[in-house]
N, C-alpha and C positions, 0 to 999 in steps of 0.2 A: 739779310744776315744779322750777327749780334749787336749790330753798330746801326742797325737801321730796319729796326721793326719795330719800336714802340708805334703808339699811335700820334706823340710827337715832332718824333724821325720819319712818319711817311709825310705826315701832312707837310712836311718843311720841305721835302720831297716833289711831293705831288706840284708843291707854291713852284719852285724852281725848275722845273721843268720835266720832271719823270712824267712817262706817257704811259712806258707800259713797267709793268714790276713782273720781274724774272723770277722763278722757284728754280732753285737749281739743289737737284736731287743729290747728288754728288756730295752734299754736305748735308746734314742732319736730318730727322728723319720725318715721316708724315706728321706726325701730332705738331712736331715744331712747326715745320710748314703753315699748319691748320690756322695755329694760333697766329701768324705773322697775317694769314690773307683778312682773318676776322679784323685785326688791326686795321689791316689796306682799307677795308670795308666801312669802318668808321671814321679813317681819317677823307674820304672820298666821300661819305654826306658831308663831314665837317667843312672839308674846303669847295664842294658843288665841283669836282674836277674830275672828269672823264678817266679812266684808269685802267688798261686790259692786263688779262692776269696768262703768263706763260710759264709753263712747265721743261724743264730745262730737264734731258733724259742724262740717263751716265754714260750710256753705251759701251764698247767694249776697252776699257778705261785699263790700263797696265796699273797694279801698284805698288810697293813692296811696303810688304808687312811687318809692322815695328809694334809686338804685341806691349813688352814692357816701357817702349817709350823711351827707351835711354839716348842718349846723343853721340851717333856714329861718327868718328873723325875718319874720314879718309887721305892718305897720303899719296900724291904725284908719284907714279912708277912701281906702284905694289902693285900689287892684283888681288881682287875680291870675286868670289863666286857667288852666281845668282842662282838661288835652287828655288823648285814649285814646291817643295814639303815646307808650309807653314808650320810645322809643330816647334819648329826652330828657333832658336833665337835671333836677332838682329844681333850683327857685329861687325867689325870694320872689315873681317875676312869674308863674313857670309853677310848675304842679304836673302831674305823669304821672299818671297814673290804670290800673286794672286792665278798664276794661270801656267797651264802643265806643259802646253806645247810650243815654250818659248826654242827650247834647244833644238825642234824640228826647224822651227821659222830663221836661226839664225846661223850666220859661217862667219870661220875667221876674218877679221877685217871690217865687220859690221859697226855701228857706231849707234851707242844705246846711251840716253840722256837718263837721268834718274837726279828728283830734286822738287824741290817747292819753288821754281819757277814760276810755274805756270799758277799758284795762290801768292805768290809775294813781288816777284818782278823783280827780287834781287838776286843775284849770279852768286853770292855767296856762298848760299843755301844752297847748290844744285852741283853736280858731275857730270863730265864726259867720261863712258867707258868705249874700250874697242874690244872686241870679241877677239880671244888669243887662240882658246881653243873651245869643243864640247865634248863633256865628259858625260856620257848616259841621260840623262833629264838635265843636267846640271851645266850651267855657260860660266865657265874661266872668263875672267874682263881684267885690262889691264885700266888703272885709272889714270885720267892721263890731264887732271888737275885737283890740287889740294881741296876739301870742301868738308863743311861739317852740318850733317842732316840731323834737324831735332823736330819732335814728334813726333806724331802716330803715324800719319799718311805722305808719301810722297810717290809723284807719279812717275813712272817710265815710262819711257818714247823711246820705239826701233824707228832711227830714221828708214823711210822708205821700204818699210818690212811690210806686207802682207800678216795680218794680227787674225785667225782662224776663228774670230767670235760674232755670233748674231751682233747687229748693230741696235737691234731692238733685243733687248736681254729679255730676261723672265722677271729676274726685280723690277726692272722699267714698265713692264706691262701690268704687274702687281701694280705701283705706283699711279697709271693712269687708270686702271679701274678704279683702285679704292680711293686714291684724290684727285682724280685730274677729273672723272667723268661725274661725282656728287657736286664737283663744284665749276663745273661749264667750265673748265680752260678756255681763253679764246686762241691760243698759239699752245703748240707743240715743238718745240726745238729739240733736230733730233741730230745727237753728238755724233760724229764718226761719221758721217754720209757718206758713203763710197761708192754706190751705185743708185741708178735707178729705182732698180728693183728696192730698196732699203727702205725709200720713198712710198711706194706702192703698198709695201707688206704694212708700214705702218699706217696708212692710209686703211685699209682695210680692216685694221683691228680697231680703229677710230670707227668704225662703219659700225661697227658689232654694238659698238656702245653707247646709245638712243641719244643721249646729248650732245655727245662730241662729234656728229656727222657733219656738225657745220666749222669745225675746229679746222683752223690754218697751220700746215704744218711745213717748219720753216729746216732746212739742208744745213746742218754747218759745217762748213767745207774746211778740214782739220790734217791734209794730209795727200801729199802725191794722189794716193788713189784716186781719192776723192776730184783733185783738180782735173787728172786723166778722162774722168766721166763728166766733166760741170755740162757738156753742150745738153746731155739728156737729164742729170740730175735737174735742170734749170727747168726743163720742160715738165717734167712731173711735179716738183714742190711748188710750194706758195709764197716761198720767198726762201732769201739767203743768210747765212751769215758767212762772213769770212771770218775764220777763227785766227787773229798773225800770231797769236803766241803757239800753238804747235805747231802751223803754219813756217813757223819761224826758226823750228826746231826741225822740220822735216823738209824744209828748202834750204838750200843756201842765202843768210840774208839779204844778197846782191839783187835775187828774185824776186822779194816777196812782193815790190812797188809793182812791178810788171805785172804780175797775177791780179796786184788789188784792181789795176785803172782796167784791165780787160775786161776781166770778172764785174766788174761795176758797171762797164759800159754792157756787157751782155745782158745784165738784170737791167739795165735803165729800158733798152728797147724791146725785152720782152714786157713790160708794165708790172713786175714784180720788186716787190721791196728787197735793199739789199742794203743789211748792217755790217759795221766795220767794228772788231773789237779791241781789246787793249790799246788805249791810246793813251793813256795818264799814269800810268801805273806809278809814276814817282807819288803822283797825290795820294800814295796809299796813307804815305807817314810826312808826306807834305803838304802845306797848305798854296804852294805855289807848282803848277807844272812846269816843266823843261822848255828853253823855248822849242828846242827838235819837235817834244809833244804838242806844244800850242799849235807849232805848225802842220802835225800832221793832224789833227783835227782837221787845222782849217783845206787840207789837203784832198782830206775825205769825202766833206761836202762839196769841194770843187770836181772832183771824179765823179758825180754826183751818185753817193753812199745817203739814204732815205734816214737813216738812224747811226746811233752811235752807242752801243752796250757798254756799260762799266760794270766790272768785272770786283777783284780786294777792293776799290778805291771806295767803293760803296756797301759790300758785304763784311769788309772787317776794318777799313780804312778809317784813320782819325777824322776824315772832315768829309765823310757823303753828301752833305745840302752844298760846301763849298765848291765840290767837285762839280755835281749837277750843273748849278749854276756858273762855272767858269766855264765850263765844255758847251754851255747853253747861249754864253757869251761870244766865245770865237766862233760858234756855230751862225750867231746871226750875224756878223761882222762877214765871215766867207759867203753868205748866201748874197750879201747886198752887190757884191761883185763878179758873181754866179754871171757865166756869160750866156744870158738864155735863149737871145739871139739865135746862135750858133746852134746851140741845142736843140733847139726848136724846128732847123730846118735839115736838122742830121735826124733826126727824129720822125719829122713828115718824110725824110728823103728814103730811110732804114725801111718801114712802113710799106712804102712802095703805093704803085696804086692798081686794077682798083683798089678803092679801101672799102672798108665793113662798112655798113651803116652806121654802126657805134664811134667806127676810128673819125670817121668824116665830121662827126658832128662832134667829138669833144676838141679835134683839131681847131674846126670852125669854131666854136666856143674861145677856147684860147687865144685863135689869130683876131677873134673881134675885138676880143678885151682887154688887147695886146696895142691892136689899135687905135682905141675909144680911150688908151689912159682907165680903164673901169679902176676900184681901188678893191671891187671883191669879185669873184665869180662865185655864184650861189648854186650850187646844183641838187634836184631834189632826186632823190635814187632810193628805191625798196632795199634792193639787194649789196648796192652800195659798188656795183663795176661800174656805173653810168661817172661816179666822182673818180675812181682812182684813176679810170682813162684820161678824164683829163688833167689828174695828180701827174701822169704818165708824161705830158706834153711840158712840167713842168712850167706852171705861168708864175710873172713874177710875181703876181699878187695870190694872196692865199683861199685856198678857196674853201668854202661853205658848204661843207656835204650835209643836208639836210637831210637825216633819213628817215623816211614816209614808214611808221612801220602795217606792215599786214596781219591781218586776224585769219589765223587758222583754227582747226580744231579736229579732234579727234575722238570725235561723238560725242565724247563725257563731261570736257570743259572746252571753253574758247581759251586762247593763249595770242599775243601779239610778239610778231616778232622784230627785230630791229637792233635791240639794244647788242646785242652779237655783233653785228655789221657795221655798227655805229663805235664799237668799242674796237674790231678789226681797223678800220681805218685813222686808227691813232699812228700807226707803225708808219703809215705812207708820208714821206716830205710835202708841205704843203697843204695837207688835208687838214679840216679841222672839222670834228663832226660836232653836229647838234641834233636832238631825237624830235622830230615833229609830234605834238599832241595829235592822235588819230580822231577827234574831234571837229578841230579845225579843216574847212577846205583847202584844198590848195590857193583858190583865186577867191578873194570875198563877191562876192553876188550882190547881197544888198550891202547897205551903210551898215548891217548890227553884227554880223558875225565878222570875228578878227581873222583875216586869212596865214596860213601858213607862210606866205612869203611875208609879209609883215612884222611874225614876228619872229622870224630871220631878220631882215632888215632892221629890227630893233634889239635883237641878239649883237648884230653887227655893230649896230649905232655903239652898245654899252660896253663893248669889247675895245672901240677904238678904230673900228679899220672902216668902220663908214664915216662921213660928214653931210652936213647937207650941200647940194648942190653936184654931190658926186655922180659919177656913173656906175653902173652894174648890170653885170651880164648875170643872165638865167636861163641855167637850161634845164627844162623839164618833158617828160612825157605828156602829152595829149593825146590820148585816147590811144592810137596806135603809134600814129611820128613823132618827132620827139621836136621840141623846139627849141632855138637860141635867141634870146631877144634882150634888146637894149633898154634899162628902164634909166631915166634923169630923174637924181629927186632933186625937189623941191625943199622948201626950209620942213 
C-alpha cells in the first residue's frame, strides 16, 4: 500500500522479514498494483530475497456509499435507514449501500456493523445498528452507539446473515485475468469462502488460465458460514487464513480463541498452511504493540499458525519495516519454546498407520534429525510436497527445500520449472527454499563437478545454520525410493 511500495519500503521489507507480498484488490486499482509488484521486483534482485506475490480477491464485500465524502456523525438511539439506491446522498439519516437484496436478507432484531474497522482497528470510526424494521428495499436501523464515519468507503457486516453474492465476483475474475495471470500469481486468496464449492469454481477458472494452473489458492475463513463448512473447505483449498477481524464481528469475541487453536490444529494435521490475521493493529499509528498483541503473536505460533498477515499496519501504517520486524521478533522468541515433542507424536499419532510412503519417510527424516541433534534437514523435491511433508512434522531445525527444477516443453521452447514451487514454499513454517542450478548433479561423481548438495551445504554454511563438525539429515529421491541419510561434516 501507500506507506510500503517504493522500492525502498519493500527492500526494508523483504531485509525484515516479509516472505510473501499481498495485492489486495479491495484497495486501488490494477495499474497501482502493476507499478507496486515492478517495485517488489527490483527490490527482490536488490536484496537476492525469495519473495511470492498473492492476489488478495474482494468478494462479496457489503459497502456503503459515500460519493461526496463528507463526514457522517451518528448519534446513540436515532435511527438511520440503509437504502440500495446509490444515486443518494450519504447522511446521518440515510446511508447508500452497494447491494439490492439486503432488505430480503434481513428481520428485525438483526445486528449490522458498518465502519472502518476492519482498515483502521479503531472502534471509533465504526457502529452497531439493530434492524427495527423493513420498509420495501429499504432497512430502518436503530444506532445503538455514537460514531462518526469519514471518507469514501466503509464496510458493512450482517452478523451471521447469509449475503446472496458469488464469492468469486466478475470484477475479481476480470482482476485475475488481466493481472493475476500476465503476472504468474503464486497464491490466490479468496475473501468470503463459505463453501467448498467457492473453492472449486475458483479453482476451475484458475485452470482456464494457462499460467495460473499451478496457482495455490488459499480459503479465508471470514464468517459463520464459512466456519460451518471448514472440515470440506480444508480439504479442497491449499491453505487457510483465519480472517479475526470479521471473524470477530460475526462471532461473539468469547469465540474467536476457540475456532483459531481448532482451526489451526485442523490445518496443522492436514499439512496445509494456515495464516492468522490482525494481530498488531495498534502498530498501525504505533511504533510499539500492546502487550495482549505481543502475546497473541506469540500465541499463534504456539497453536502452530505457519504465517502471520499484516494487514493497515503495513498497507497504510506509520512504521511497516518496524512492524515486520517486531512480529518477526516475538515470532522467533515463541518458536524457540514451540513444544515439538508433543507435536510430533500427535502428528505421527493423527496420521494413523499404515502410512503413505511419503508420510513414513518425511516422518523418518524428522525423528532421525530429531535424534542425531542434525542442525538442518535438507531435502531435495521437483514439486516441492517431498519438503512441506516434512514442514508438516514440524522439526525443530529448519529445513532446506532444495528445489530440483524440471525441463519441460511444448514443442516450440524448452521452459524450467521450479521457481513456482520454490517461491510456494515461502508461506510453510519452517521451510526455507533454495532453486538448484539444473546443471549440477545431485551427488558429485568425480572431484570437478560441484554437486547439488554441496552447494546447499554451502548456502547453509553462509546463512549460519551449518558449522563444521555438525550433522545433517538428506532426504532425496533415488531413482524410484527415496532416501534418508546422515552426513558428519568435517572442517
Amino acid at each position: 500500500g501507500p506507506k510500503s511500495r517504493s522500492v525502498e519500503a519493500i527492500s526494508a521489507c523483504l531485509k525484515a522479514g516479509m516472505s510473501v507480498a499481498r495485492f489486495d484488490f479491495s484497495w486501488g486499482d490494477a495499474a497501482y498494483h502493476q507499478e507496486t509488484l515492478e517495485n517488489l521486483k527490483l527490490a527482490i534482485k536488490a536484496t537476492k530475497k525469495l519473495c511470492a506475490v498473492m492476489l488478495g480477491t474482494v468478494g462479496p464485500e457489503l459497502q456503503v456509499v459515500n460519493k461526496s465524502e463528507v463526514t457522517i456523525s451518528l448519534e446513540e438511539n436515532e435511527s438511520v435507514v440503509l437504502t440500495p439506491h446509490q444515486g443518494q446522498e450519504a447522511s446521518s439519516k440515510l446511508l447508500p449501500i452497494n447491494f439490492s437484496g439486503l432488505a430480503k436478507a434481513l428481520k428485525p432484531g438483526d445486528t449490522i456493523f458498518v465502519g472502518q474497522y476492519l482498515f483502521t482497528g479503531s472502534e471509533t470510526t465504526s457502529v452497531w445498528l439493530e434492524v427495527s424494521e423493513v420498509q420495501g428495499d429499504d432497512v430502518v436501523c436503530v444506532i445503538k452507539n455514537s460514531a462518526t464515519l469519514a471518507g469514501s468507503l466503509f464496510t458493512l457486516h450482517c452478523s451471521q446473515i447469509h449475503i446472496d453474492l458469488p464469492t468469486l465476483s466478475d470484477e475479481d475474475k476480470d482482476v485475475i485475468k488481466k493481472w493475476g495471470a500476465p503476472n504468474k500469481i503464486d497464491f490466490l486468496s479468496l475473501s468470503y469462502t463459505r463453501h467448498a464449492e467457492d473453492v472449486r469454481q475458483a479453482r476451475e477458472y484458475l485452470s482456464k488460465l494457462g499460467d495460473l494452473s499451478q496457482t495455490l489458492i488459499f480459503a479465508k475463513i471470514e464468517n459463520v458460514e464459512g466456519l460451518n463448512h471448514f472440515d470440506e473447505i480444508l480439504e479442497e483449498a491449499d491453505g487457510i487464513f483465519l480472517s479475526r477481524g470479521n471473524l470477530g464481528i460475526d462471532l461473539p469475541p468469547e469465540k474467536v480463541f476457540l475456532f483459531q487453536k481448532s482451526a489451526l490444529h485442523k490445518c496443522n494435521m492436514a499439512g496445509k498452511p494456515a495464516v492468522v490475521t490482525r494481530v498488531v493493529d495498534s502498530m498501525t499509528d504505533n511504533l510499539r504493540p500492546t502487550r495482549a498483541e505481543a502475546t497473541d503473536v506469540a500465541n499463534a505460533v504456539l497453536d502452530g499458525s505457519d504465517a502471520i498477515l499484516l494487514g493497515a499496519e503495513t498497507l497504510r501504517g506509520l512504521y511497516p519495516v518496524e512492524t515486520i520486524s517486531t512480529v518477526g521478533r516475538i515470532c522467533a522468541e515463541a518458536e524457540k519454546v514451540f513444544n515439538q515433542d508433543l507435536y510430533f507424536k500427535r502428528t505421527v499419532k493423527y496420521v494413523g498407520e499404515p502410512m503413505t510412503h511419503l508420510e513414513s519417510i518425511a516422518s523418518s527424516a524428522v525423528r532421525a534429525a530429531i535424534k542425531v541433534k542434525a542442525s538442518v534437514i535438507i531435502c531435495f523435491t521437483s514439486s516441492g510436497r517431498a519438503a512441506r511433508l516434512i514442514a508438516k512434522y514440524r522439526p525443530t531445525m529448519p529445513v532446506l527445500s532444495v528445489v530440483i527444477p524440471r525441463l519441460k516443453t511444448n514443442q516450440l521452447k524448452w521452459s524450467f520449472t521450479g521457481a513456482f514451487e520454490a517461491r510456494q514454499s515461502l508461506i510453510v513454517r519452517g521451510l526455507f527454499p533454495m532453486l538448484a542450478d539444473p546443471r549440477h548433479p545431485a551427488e558429485s561423481t568425480s572431484t570437478t563437478n560441484e554437486s547439488v548438495l554441496k552447494v546447499a551445504l554451502d548456502h547453509g554454511k553462509t546463512s549460519g545454520v551449518i558449522k563444521s563438525h555438525d550433522r545433517v539429515v538428506v532426504c532425496q529421491k533415488v531413482g524410484d525410493s527415496s532416501v534418508v541419510k546422515i552426513i558428519e561434516l568435517d572442517d
